[in-house]
C-alpha positions in Angstrom: 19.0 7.4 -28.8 16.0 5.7 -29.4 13.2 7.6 -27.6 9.9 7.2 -28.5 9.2 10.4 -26.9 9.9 13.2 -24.3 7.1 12.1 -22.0 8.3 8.1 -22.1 11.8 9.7 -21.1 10.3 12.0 -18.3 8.7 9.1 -17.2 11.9 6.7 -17.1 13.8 10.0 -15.2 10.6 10.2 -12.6 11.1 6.7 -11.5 14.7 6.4 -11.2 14.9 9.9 -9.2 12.2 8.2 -6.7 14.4 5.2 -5.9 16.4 7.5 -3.9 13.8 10.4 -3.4 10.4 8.8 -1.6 9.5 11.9 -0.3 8.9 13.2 -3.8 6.4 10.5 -4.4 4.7 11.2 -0.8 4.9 14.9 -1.7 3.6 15.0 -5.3 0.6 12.8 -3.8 -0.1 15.5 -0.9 0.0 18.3 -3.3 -2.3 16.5 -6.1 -4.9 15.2 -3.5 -5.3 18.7 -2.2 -5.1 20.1 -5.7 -7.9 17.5 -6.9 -6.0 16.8 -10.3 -2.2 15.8 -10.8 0.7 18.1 -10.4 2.5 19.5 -13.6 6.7 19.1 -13.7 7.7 23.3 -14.1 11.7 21.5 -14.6 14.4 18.5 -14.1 17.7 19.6 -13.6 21.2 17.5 -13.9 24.1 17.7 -12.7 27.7 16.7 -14.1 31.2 17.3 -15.3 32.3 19.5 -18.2 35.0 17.0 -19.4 34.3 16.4 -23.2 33.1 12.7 -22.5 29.8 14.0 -20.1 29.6 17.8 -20.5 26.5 19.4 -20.8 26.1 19.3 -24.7 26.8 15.2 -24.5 23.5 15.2 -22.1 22.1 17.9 -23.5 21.9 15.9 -26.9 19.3 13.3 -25.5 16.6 16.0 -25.1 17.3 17.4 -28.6 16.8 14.4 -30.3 13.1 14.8 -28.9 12.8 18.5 -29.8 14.3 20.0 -26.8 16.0 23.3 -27.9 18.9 25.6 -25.9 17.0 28.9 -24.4 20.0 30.0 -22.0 23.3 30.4 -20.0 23.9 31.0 -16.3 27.1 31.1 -14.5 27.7 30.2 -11.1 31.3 31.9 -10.0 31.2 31.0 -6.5 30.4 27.6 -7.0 32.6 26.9 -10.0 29.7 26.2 -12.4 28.1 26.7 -15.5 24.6 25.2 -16.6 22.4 25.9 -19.7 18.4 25.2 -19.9 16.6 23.9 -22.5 12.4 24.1 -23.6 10.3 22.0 -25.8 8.0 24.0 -28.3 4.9 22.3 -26.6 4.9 24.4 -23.4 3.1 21.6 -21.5 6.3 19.7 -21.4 8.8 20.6 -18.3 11.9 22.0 -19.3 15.7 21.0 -18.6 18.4 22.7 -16.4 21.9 20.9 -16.7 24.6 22.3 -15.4 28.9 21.3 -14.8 31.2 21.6 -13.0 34.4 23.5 -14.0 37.0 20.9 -13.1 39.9 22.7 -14.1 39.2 25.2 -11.4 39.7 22.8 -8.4 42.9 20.8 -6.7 44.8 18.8 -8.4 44.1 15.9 -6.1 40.2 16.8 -6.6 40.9 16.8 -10.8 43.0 13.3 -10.3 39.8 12.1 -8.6 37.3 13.2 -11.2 39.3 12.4 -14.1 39.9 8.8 -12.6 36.2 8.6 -12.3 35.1 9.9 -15.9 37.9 7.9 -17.5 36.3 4.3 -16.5 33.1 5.8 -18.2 32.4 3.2 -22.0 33.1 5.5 -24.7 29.7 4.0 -26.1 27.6 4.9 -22.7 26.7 8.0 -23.5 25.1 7.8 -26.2 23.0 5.1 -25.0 19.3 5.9 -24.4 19.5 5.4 -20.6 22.1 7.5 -19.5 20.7 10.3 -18.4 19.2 7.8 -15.6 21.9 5.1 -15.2 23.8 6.5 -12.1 27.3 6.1 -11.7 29.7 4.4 -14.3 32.5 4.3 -11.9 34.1 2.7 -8.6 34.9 5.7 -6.3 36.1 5.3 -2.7 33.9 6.7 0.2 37.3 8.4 1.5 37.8 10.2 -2.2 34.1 11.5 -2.0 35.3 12.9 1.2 38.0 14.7 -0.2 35.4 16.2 -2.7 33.1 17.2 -0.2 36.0 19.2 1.2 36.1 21.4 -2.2 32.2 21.2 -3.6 29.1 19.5 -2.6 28.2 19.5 -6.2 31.2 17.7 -7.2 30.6 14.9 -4.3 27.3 14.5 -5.2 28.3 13.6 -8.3 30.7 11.4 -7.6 28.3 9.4 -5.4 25.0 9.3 -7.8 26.2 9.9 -11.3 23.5 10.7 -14.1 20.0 10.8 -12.8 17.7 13.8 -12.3 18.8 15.8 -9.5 15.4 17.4 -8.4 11.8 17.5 -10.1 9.5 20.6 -10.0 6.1 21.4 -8.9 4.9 23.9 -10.9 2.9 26.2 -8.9 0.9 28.0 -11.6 -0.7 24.5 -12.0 -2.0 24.2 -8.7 -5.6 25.5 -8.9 -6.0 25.1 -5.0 -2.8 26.7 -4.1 -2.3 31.0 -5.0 1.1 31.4 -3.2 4.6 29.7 -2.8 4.1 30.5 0.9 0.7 28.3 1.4 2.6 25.3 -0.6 5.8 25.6 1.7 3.0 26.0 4.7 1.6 22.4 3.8 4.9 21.0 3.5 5.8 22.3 6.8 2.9 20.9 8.6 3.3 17.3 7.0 6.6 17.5 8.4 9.2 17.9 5.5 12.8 20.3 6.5 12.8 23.0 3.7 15.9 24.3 2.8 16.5 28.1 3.9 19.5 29.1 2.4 19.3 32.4 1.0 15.9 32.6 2.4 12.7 29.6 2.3 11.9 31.7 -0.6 14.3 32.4 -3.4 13.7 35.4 -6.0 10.4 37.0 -6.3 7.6 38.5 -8.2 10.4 41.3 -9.1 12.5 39.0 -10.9 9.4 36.9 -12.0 9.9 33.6 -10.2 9.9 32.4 -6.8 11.3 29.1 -5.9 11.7 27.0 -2.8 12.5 23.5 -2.3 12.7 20.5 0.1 15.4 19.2 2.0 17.5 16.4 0.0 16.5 12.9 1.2 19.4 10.7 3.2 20.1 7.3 0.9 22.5 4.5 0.7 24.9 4.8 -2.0 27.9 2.4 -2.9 30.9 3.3 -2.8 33.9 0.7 -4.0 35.0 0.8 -0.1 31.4 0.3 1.7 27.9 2.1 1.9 26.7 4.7 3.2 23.8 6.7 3.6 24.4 10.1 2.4 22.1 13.1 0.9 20.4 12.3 -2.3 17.9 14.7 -4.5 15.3 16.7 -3.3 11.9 18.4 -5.0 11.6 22.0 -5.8 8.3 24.6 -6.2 8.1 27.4 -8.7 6.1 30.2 -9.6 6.4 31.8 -12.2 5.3 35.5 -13.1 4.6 37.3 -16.5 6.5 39.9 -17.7 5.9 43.0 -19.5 4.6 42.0 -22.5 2.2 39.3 -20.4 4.3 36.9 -20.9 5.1 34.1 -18.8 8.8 33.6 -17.6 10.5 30.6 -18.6 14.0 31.6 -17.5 16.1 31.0 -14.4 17.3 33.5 -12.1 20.9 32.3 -11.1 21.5 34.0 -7.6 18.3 31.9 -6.5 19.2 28.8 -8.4 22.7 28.9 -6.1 21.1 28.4 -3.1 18.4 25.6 -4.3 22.1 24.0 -5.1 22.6 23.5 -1.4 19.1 21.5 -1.6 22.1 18.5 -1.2 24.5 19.6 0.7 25.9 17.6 3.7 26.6 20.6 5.9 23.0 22.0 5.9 
């Protein structure tokens, strides 16, 4: 791991994620035109496996080794997962959400596939300083990421676009033009981007001190050992954040909200 720093990493995560994501870039440029300055990252989050090779403490180690530190669990029943998120001790630096998939908790034929998948992974890959943003290490038929789509979107998505940020965050506290989730959601609309309404265009609230929504994932071509095919890819999110009690600002997640933003990529929506 040979970061110079969080923000050259940030940067390398930014770029990959818009090779599949343009409407992040065409977003980000809306909102910080409007704004008059540049938009601030609230959080990445990424998505994988909790098989020893790639669980969440293999990533995870890439954002300690530049001073990232472990600030809490959620679990996801429903959805068979289990994530952690991590902050940086400079509080201008976006902070991480990874979360993984419970494998044993699905088919056999659905383990076969994901174990086939993680097993042609180098042992030495992970521990190289691109990981986190090197996609998929693995030939996967378009037919087998079928058969995961049948059990979890998260798992398919997985399968089809390995390690790389799964969604960016506008932090809305940061907007200086902007004083509600609902006006940012508003422009959106009106430029023409599908928001996802699972659970509501707005999940959580100033109750449970944040409000998130978040965009539609993008459609793009990912290879599959049998063809392409143009499938959904990541998506960007918008948060707001609310102090609590003792004035504090909240740096947590709330789970039931962050099980709908999930569905951000999923096929069916």
């Amino acid at each position: 791991m040979k970061y110079q720093n969080a923000t050259q990493l940030f940067n390398k995560l930014w770029q990959n994620y818009l090779e599949v994501t343009p409407s992040a870039d065409k977003i980000h440029t809306i909102l910080g035109q409007q704004n008059g300055k540049d938009v601030i990252n609230d959080h990445i989050a990424l998505r994988t496996f909790n098989l020893d090779k790639i669980n969440v403490d293999k990533l995870a180690a890439h954002f300690e080794a530049v001073g990232y530190k472990a600030c809490g669990d959620y679990d996801f029943e429903a959805k068979k997962l289990k994530a952690k998120h991590f902050e940086h001790e400079n509080p201008e630096l976006p902070k991480v959400f990874i979360s993984e998939l419970l494998v044993e908790e699905f088919s056999e034929n659905a383990q076969r596939i994901i174990k086939d998948m993680v097993a042609q992974i180098d042992e030495d890959a992970i521990n190289k300083d691109n990981i986190l943003y090197s996609g998929t290490h693995w030939q996967v038929s378009h037919n087998d990421y079928q058969e995961l789509l049948k059990e979890s979107e998260y798992a398919a998505w997985v399968a089809a676009w390995g390690f790389r940020a799964n969604h960016f965050t506008v932090n809305i506290n940061q907007l200086e033009k902007f004083e509600s989730i609902e006006e940012v959601n508003k422009t959106l609309k009106d430029a023409g981007f599908e928001l996802n309404v699972s659970g509501g265009e707005i999940k959580g609230s100033p109750e449970v001190l944040l409000e998130q929504s978040s965009t539609m994932a993008d459609h793009a071509t990912a290879k599959f050992s049998d063809g392409e095919y143009k499938i959904p890819s990541c998506f960007y999110e918008f948060a707001r954040r609310y102090k609590d009690k003792k004035g504090e600002l909240y740096s947590g997640f709330v789970a039931a909200s962050a099980d709908k933003i999930f569905e951000s990529t999923n096929t069916t929506n």
